[in-house]
TORLOLUM-176643 format. One record per atom (N, C-alpha, C): x, y, z; atom name. Coordinates in steps of 0.02 Angstrom, whole numbers, padded with zeros to 5 digits, always signed. Atoms other than C-alpha are relative to their C-alpha. Layout:
# TORLOLUM-176643
<<X, Y, Z>, "CA">
...
# end
This chain:
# TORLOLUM-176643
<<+00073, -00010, -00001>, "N">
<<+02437, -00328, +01255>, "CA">
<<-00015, +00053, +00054>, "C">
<<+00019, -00054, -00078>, "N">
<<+02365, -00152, +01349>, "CA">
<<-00062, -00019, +00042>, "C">
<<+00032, +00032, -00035>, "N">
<<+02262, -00177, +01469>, "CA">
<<-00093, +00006, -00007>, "C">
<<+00056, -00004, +00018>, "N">
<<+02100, -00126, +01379>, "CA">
<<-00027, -00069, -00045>, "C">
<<+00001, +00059, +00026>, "N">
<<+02134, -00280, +01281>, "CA">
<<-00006, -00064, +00060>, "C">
<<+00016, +00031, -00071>, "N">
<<+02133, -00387, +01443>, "CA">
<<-00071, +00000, +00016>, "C">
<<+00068, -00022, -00039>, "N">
<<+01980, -00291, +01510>, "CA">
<<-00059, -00050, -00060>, "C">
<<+00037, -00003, +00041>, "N">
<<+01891, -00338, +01354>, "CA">
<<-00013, -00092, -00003>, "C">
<<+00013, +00108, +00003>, "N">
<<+01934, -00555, +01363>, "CA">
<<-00033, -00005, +00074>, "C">
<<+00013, +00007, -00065>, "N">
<<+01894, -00537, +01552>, "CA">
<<-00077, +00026, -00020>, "C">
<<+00065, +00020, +00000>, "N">
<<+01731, -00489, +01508>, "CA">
<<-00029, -00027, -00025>, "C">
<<+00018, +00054, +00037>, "N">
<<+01696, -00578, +01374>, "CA">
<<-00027, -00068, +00038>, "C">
<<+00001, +00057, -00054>, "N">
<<+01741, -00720, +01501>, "CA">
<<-00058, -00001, +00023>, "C">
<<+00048, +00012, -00053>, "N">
<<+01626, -00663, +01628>, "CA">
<<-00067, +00012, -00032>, "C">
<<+00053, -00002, +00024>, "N">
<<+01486, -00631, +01500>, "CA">
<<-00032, -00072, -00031>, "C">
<<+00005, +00083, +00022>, "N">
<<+01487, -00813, +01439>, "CA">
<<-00026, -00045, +00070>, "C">
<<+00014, +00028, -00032>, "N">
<<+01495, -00875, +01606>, "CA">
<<-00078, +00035, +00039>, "C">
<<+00061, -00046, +00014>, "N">
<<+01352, -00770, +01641>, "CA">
<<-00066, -00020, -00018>, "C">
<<+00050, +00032, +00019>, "N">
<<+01246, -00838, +01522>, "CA">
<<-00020, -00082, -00010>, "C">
<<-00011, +00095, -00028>, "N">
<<+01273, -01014, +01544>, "CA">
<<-00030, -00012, +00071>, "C">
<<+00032, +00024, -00055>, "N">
<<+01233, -01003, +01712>, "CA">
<<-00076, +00018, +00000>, "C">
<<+00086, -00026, +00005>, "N">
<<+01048, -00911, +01666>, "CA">
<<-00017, -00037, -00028>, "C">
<<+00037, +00037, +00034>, "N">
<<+01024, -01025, +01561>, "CA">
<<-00019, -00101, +00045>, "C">
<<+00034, +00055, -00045>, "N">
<<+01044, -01170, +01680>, "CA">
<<-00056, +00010, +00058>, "C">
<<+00053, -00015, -00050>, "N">
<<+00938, -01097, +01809>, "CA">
<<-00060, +00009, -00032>, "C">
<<+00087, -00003, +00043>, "N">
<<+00796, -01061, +01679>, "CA">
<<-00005, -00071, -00022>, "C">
<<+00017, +00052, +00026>, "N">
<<+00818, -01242, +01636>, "CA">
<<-00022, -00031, +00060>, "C">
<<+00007, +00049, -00053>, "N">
<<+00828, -01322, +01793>, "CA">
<<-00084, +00027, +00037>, "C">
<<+00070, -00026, -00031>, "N">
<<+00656, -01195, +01841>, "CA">
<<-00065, -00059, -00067>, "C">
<<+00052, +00006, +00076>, "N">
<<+00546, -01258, +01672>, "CA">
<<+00013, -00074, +00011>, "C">
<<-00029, +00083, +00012>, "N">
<<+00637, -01445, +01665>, "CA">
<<-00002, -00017, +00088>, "C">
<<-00023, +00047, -00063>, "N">
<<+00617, -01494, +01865>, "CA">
<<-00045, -00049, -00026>, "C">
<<+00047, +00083, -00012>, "N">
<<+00595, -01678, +01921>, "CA">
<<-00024, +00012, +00081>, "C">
<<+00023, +00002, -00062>, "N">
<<+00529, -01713, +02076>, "CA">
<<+00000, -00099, +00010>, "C">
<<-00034, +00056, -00032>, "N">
<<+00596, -01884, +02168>, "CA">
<<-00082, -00039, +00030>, "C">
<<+00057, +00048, -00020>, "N">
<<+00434, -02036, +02164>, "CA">
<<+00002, -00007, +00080>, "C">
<<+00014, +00016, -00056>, "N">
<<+00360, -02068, +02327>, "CA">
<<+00029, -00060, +00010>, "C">
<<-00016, +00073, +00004>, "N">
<<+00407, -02249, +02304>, "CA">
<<+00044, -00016, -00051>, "C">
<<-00060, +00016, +00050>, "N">
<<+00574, -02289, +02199>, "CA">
<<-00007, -00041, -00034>, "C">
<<+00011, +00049, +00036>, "N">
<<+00551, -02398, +02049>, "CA">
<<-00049, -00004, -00045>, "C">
<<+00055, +00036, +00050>, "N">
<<+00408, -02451, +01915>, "CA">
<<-00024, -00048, +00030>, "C">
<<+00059, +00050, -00021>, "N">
<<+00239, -02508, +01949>, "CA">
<<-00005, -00057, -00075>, "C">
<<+00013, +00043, +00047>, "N">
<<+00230, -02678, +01836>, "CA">
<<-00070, -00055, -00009>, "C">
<<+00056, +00054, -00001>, "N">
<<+00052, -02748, +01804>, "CA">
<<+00001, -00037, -00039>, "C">
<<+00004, +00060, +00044>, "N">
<<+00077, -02856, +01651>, "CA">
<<+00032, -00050, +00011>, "C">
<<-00017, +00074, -00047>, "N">
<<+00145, -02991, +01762>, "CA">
<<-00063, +00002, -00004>, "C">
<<+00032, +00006, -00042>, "N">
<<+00020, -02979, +01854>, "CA">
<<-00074, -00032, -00052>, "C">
<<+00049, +00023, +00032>, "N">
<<-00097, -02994, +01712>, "CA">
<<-00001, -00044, -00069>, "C">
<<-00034, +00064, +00048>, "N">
<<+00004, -03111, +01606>, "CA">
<<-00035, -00057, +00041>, "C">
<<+00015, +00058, -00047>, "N">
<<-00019, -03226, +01769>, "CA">
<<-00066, -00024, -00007>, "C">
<<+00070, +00004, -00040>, "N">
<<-00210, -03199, +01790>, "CA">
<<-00023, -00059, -00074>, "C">
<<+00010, -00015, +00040>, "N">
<<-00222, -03222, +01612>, "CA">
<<+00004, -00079, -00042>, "C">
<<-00002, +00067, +00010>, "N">
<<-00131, -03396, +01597>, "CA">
<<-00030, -00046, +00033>, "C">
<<+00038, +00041, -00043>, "N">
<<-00223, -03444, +01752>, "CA">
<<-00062, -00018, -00014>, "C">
<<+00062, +00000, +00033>, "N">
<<-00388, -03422, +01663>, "CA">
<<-00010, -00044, -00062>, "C">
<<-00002, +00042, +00050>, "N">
<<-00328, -03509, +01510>, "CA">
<<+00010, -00071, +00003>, "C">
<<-00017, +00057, -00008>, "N">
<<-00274, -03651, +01605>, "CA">
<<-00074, -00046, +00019>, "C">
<<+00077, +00034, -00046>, "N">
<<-00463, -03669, +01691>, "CA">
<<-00052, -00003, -00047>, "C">
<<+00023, +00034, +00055>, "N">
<<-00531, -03653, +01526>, "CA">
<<-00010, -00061, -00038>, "C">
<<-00036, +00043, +00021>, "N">
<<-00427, -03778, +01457>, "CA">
<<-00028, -00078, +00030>, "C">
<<+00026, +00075, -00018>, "N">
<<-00485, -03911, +01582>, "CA">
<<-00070, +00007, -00019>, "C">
<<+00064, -00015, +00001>, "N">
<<-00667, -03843, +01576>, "CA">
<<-00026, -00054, -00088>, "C">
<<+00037, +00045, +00067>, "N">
<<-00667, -03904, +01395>, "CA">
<<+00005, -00054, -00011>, "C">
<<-00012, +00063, -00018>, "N">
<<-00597, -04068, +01449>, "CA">
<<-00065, -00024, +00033>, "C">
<<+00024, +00032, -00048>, "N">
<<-00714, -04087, +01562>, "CA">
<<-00095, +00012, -00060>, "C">
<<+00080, -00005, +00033>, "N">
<<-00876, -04023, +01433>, "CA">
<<+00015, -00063, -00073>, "C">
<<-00004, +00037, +00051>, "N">
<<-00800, -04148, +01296>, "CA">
<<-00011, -00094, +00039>, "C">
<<-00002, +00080, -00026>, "N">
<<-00807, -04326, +01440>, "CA">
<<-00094, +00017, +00012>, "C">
<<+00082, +00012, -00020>, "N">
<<-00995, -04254, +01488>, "CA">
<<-00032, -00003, -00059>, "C">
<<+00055, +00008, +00042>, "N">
<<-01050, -04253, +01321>, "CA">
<<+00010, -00075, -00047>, "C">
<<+00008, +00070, +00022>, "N">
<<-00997, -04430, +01257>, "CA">
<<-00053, -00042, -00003>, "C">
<<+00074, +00056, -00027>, "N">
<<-01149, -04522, +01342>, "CA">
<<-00054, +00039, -00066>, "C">
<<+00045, -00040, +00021>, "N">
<<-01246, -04376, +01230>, "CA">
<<+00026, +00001, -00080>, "C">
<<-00020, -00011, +00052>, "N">
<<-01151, -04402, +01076>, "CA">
<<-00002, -00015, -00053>, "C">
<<+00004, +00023, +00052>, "N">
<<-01164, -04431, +00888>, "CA">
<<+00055, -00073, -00040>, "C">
<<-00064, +00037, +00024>, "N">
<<-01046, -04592, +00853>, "CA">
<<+00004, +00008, -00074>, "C">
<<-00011, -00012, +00067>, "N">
<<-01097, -04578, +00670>, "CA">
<<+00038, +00046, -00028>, "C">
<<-00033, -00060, +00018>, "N">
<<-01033, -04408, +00660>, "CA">
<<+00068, -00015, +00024>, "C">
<<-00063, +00028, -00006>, "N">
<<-00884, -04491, +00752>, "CA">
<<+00029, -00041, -00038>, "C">
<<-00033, +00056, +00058>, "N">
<<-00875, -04611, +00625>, "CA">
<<+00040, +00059, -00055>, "C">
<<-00008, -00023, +00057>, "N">
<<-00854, -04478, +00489>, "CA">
<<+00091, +00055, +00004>, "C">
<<-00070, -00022, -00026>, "N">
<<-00724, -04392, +00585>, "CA">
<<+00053, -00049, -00003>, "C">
<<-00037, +00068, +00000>, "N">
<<-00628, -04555, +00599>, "CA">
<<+00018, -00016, -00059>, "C">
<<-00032, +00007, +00060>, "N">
<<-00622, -04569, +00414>, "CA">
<<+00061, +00053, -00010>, "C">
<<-00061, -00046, +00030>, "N">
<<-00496, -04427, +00407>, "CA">
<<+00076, -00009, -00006>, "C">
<<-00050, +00014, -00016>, "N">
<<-00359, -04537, +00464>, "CA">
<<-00001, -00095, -00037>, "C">
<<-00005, +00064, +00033>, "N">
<<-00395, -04707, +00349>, "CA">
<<+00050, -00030, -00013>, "C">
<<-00082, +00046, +00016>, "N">
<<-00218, -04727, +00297>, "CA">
<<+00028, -00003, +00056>, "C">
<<-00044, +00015, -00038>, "N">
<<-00155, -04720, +00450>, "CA">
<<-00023, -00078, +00039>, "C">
<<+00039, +00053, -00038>, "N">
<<-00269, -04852, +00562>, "CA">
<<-00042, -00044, -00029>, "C">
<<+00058, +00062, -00008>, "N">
<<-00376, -04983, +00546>, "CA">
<<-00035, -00017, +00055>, "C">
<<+00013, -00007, -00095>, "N">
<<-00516, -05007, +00684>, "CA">
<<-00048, -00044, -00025>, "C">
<<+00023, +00069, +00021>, "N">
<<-00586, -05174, +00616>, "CA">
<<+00013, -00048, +00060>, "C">
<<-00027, +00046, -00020>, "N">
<<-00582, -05324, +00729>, "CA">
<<+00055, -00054, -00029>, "C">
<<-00049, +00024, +00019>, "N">
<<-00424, -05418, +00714>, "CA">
<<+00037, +00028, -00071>, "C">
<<-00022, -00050, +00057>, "N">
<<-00384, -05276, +00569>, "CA">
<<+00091, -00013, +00005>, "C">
<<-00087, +00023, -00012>, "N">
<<-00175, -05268, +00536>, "CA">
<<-00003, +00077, +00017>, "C">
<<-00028, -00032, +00004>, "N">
<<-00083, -05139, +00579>, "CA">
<<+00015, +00058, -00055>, "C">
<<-00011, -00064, +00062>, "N">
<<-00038, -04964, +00474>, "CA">
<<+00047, +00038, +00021>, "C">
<<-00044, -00063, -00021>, "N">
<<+00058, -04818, +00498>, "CA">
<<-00016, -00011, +00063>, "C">
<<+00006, -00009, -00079>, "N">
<<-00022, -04822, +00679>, "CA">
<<-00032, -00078, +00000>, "C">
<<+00040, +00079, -00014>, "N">
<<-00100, -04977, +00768>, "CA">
<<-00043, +00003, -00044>, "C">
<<+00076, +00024, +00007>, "N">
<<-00259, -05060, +00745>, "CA">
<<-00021, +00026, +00071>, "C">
<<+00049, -00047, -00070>, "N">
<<-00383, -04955, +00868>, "CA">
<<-00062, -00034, +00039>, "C">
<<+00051, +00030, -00030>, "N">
<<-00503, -05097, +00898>, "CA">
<<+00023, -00022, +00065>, "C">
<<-00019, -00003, -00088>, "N">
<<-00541, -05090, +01094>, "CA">
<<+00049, +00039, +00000>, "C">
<<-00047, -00053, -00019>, "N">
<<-00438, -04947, +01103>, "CA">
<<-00014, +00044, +00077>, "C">
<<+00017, -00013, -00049>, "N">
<<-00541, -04880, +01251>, "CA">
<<+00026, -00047, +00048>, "C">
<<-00025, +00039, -00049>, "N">
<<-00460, -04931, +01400>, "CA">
<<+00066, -00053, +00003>, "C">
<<-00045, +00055, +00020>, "N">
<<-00329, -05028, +01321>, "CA">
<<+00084, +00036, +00041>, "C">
<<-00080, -00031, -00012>, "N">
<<-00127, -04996, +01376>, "CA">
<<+00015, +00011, -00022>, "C">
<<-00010, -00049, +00061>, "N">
<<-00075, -04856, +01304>, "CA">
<<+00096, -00050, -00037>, "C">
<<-00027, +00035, +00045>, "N">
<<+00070, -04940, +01172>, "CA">
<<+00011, -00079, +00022>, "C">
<<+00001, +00060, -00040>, "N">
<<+00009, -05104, +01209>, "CA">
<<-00005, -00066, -00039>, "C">
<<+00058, +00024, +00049>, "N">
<<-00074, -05161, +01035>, "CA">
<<+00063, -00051, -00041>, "C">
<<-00061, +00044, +00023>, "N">
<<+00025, -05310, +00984>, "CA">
<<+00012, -00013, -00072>, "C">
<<-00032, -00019, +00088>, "N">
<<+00152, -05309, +00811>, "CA">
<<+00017, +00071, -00004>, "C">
<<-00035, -00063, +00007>, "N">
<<+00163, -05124, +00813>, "CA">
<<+00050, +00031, +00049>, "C">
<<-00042, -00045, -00049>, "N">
<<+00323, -05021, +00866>, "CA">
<<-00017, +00049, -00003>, "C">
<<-00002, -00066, -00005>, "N">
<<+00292, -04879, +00940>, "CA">
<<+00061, +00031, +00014>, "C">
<<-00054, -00052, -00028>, "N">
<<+00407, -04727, +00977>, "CA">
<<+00015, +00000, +00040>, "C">
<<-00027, -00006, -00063>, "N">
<<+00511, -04722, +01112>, "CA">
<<-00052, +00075, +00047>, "C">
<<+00054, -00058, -00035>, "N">
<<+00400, -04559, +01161>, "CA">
<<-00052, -00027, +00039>, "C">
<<+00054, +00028, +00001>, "N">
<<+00247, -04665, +01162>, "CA">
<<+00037, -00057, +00059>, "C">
<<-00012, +00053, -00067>, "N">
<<+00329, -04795, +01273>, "CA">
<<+00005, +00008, +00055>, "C">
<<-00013, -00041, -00084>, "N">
<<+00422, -04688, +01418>, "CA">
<<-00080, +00018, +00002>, "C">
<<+00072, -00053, -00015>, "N">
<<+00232, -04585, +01402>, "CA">
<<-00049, -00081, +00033>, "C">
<<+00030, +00063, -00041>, "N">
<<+00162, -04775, +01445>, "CA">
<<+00012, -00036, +00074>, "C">
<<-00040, +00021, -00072>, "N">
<<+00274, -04816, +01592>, "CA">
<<-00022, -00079, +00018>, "C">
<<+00012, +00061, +00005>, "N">
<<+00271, -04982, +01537>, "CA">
<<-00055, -00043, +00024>, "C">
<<+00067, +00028, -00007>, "N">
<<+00082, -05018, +01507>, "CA">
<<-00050, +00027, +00072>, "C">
<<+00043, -00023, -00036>, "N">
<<+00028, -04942, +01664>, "CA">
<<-00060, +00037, -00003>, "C">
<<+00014, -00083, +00022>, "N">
<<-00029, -04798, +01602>, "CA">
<<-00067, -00027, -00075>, "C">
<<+00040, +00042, +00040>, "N">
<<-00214, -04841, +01499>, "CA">
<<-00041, +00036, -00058>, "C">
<<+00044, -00039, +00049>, "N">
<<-00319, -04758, +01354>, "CA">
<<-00081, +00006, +00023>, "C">
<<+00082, -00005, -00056>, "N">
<<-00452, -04693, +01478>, "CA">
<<-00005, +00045, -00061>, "C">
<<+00012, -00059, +00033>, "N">
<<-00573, -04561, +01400>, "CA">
<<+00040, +00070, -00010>, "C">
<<-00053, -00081, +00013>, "N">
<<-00472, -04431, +01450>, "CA">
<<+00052, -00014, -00008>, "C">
<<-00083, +00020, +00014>, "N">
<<-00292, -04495, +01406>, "CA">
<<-00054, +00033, -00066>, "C">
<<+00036, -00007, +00062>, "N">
<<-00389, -04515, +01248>, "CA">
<<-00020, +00082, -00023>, "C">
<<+00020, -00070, +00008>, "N">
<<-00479, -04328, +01254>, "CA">
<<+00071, +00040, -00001>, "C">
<<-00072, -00050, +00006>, "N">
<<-00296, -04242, +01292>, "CA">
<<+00017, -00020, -00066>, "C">
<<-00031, +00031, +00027>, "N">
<<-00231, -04343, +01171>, "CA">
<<-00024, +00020, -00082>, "C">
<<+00024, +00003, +00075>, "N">
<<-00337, -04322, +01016>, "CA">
<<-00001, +00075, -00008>, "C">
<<+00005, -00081, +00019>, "N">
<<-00354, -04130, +01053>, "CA">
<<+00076, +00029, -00027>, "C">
<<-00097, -00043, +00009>, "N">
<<-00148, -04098, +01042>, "CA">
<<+00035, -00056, +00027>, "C">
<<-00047, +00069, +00007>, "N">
<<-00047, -04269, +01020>, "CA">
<<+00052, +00015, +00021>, "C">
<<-00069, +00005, -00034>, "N">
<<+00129, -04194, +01028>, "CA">
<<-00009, +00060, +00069>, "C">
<<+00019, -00034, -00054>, "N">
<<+00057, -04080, +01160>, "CA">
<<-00005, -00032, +00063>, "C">
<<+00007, +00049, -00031>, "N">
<<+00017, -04224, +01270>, "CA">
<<+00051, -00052, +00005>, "C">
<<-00072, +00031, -00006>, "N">
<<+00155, -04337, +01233>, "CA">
<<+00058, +00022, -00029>, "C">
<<-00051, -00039, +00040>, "N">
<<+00288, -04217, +01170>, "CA">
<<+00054, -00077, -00031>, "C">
<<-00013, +00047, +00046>, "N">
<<+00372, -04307, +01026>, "CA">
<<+00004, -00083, -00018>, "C">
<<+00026, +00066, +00025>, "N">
<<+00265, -04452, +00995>, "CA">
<<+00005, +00017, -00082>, "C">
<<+00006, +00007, +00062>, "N">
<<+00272, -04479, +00803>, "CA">
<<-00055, +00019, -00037>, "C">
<<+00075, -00035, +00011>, "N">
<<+00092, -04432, +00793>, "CA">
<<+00011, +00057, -00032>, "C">
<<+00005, -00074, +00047>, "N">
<<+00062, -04295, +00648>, "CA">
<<-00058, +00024, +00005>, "C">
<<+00085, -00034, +00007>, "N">
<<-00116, -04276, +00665>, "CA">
<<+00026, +00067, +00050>, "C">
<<+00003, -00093, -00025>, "N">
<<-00151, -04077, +00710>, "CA">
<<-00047, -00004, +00061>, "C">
<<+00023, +00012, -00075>, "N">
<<-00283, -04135, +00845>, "CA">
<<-00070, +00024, -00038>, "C">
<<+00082, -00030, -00004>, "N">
<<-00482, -04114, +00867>, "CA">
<<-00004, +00066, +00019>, "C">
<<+00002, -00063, -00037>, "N">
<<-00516, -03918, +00912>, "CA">
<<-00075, -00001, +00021>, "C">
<<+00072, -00004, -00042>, "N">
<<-00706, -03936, +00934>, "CA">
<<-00026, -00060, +00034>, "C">
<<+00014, +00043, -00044>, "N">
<<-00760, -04002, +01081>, "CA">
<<-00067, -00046, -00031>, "C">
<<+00082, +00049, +00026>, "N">
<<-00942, -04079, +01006>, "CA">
<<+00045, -00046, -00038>, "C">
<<-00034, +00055, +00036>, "N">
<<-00823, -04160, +00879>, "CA">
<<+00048, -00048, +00028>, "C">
<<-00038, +00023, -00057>, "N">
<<-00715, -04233, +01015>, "CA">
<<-00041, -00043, +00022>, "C">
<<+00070, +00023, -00033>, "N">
<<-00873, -04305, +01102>, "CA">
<<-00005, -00068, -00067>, "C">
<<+00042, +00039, +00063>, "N">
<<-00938, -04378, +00940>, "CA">
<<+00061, -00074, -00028>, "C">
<<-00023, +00052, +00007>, "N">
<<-00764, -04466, +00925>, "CA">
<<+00030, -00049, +00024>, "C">
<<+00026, +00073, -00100>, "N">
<<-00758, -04552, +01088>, "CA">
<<-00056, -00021, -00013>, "C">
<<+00047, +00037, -00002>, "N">
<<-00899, -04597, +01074>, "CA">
<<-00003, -00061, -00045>, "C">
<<-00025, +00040, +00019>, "N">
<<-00849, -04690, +00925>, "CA">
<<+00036, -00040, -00003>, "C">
<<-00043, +00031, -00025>, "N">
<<-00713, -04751, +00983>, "CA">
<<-00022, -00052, +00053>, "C">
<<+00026, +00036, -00049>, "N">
<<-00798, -04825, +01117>, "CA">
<<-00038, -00066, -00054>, "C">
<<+00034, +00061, +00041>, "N">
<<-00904, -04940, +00992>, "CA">
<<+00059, -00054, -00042>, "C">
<<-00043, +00036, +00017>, "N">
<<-00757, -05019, +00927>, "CA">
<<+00038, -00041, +00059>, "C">
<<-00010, +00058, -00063>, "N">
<<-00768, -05156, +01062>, "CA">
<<-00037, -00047, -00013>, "C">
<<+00088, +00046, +00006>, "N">
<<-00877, -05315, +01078>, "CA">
<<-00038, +00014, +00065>, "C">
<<+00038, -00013, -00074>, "N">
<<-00909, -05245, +01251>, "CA">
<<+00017, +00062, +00011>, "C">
<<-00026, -00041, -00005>, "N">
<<-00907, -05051, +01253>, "CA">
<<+00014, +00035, +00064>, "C">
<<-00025, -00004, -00081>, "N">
<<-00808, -04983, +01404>, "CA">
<<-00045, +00051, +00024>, "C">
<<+00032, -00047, -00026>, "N">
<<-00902, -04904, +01532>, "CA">
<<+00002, +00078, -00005>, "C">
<<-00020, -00051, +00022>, "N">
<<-00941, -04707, +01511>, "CA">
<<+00037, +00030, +00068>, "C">
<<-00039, -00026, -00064>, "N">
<<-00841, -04587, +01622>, "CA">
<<-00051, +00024, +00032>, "C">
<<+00035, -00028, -00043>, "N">
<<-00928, -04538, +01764>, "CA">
<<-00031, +00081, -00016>, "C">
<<+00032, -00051, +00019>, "N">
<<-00939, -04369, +01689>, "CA">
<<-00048, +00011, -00046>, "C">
<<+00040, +00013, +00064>, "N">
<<-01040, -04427, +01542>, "CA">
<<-00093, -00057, +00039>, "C">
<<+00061, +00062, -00012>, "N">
<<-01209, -04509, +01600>, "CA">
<<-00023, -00023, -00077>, "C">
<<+00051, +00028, +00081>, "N">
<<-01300, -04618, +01457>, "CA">
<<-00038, +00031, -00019>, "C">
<<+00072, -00032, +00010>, "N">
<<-01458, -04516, +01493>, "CA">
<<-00009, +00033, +00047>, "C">
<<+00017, -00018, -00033>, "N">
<<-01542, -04416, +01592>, "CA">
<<-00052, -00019, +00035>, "C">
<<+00071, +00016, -00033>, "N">
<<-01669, -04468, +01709>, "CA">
<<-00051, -00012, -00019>, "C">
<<+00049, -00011, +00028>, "N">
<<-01820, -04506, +01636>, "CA">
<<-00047, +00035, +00040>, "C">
<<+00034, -00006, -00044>, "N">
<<-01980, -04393, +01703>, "CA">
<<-00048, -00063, +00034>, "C">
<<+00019, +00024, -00033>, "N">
<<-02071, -04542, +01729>, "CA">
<<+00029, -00055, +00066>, "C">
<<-00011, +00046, -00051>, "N">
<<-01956, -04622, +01867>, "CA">
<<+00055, -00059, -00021>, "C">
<<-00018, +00073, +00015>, "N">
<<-01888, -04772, +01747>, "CA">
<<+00098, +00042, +00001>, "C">
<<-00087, +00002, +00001>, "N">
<<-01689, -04792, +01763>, "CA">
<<+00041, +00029, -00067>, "C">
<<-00036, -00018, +00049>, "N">
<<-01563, -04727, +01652>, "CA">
<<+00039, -00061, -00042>, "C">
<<-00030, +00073, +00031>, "N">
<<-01474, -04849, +01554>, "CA">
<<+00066, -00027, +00038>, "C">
<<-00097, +00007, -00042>, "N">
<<-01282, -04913, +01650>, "CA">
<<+00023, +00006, -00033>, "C">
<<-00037, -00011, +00022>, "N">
<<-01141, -04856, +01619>, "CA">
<<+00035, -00044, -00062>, "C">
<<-00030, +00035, +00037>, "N">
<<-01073, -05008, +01533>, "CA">
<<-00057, -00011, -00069>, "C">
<<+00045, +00026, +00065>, "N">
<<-01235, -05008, +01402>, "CA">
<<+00027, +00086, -00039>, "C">
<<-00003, -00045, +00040>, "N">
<<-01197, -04932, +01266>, "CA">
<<-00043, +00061, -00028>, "C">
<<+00039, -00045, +00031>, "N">
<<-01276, -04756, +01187>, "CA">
<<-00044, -00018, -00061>, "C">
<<+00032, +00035, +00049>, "N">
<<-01421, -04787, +01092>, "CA">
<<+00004, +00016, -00064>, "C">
<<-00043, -00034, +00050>, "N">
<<-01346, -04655, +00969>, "CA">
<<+00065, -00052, -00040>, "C">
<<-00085, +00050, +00013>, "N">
<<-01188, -04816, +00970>, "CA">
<<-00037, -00039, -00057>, "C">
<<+00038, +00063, +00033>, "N">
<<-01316, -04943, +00896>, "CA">
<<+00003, +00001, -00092>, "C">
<<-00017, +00006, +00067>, "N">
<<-01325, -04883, +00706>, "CA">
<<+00070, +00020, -00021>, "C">
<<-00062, -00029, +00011>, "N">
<<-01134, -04821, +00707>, "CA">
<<-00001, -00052, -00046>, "C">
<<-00050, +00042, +00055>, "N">
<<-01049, -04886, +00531>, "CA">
<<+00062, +00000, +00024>, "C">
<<-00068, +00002, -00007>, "N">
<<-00894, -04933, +00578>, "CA">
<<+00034, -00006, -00068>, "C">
<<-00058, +00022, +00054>, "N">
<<-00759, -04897, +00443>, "CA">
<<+00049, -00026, -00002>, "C">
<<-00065, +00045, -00014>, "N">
<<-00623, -05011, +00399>, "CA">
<<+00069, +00033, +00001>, "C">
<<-00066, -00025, -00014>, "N">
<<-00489, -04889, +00440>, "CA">
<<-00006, +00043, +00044>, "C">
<<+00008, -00031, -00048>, "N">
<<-00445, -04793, +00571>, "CA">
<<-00006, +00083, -00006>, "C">
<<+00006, -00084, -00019>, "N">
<<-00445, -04602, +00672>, "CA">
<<+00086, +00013, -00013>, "C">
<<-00054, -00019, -00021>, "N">
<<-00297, -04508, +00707>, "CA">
<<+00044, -00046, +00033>, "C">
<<-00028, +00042, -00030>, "N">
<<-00161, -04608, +00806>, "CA">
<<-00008, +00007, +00073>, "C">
<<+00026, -00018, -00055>, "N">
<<-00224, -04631, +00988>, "CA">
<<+00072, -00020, +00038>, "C">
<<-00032, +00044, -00062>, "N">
<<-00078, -04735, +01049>, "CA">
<<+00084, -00003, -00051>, "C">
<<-00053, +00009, +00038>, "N">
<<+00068, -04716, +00918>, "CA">
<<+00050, +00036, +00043>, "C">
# end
């Protein structure tokens, strides 16, 4: 090979390398980064995941707490009608038998799987801690809104109450299925004040809304299964 042949790969060479390197320097001018003040990713959807469940949780009681104040204020009839939706399962008759779920008479206040002849689920029992544990309004209110929510796998199929007025309306019914209906929760007054001065009714007297309730001979949802 003469040496014009040489001359000719040698530049070749150095014309390649040449443009390779212009071309990184026009890249690296057009394409710079520049190094964050602060190393890492800013992440707010924590932050507003958190806020977000925290809000849902204060909700959550809020409607607990607007479904025990409106009992004293509530429709039992309309609780009655709600209560039919679950006939095959209950019975809420005095001395009624048993069904798919208890008998619900006096179910207010009663020990939660307490109702004698029926087995309940082992769910329903540990969730009792052997009778301690009682069918206050609000056991009751958690309970009827989201069953396996409240006692994760109690046997309970019902889907739950979602509106709070209808919740109200079936406590309140529930409550009349006593011969003595249990006092209301403190968050529920009977009445309001009257303007002229006269007393409200006590807790332990029943809503005067309770007085024409039909009781049907079968029950709600399962309060205590």
């Amino acid at each position: 090979m003469d040496s014009f042949e040489v001359n000719k790969l040698i530049g070749a060479f150095l014309g390649t390398v040449f443009v390779i390197f212009t071309i990184t320097l026009l890249s690296d001018s057009i394409f710079a980064t520049h190094a964050p003040e602060k190393p890492g990713y800013a992440i707010e959807a924590a932050e507003a995941e958190a806020g977000a469940a925290t809000g849902a949780a204060e909700s959550g009681e809020d409607r607990f707490v607007e479904i025990l104040a409106g009992i004293g204020s509530a429709n039992p009839d309309a609780g009655a009608n709600t209560f039919k939706k679950c006939q095959a399962c209950h019975d809420g008759t005095k001395g009624g038998p048993n069904k798919v779920g208890p008998n619900l008479w006096g179910i207010v206040d009663r020990p939660i799987a307490s109702h004698e002849g029926f087995s309940y689920s082992g769910a329903m029992k540990e969730f009792s801690e052997g009778g301690s544990k009682h069918w206050t309004f609000e056991n009751l209110a958690h309970f009827l809104h989201g069953p396996k929510a409240f006692v994760p796998g109690t046997a309970m199929a019902f889907a739950g109450v979602k509106d709070p007025k209808a919740e109200s309306d079936l406590l309140a019914f529930l409550r009349t299925l006593a011969d003595t209906p249990a006092p209301l929760p403190e968050a529920a007054p009977a009445a309001a004040a009257p303007a002229n001065g006269e007393a409200a009714p006590a807790n332990g007297q029943a809503a005067p809304a309770a007085e024409g309730a039909q009781q049907p001979a079968a029950g709600q949802a399962e309060p205590s299964k």
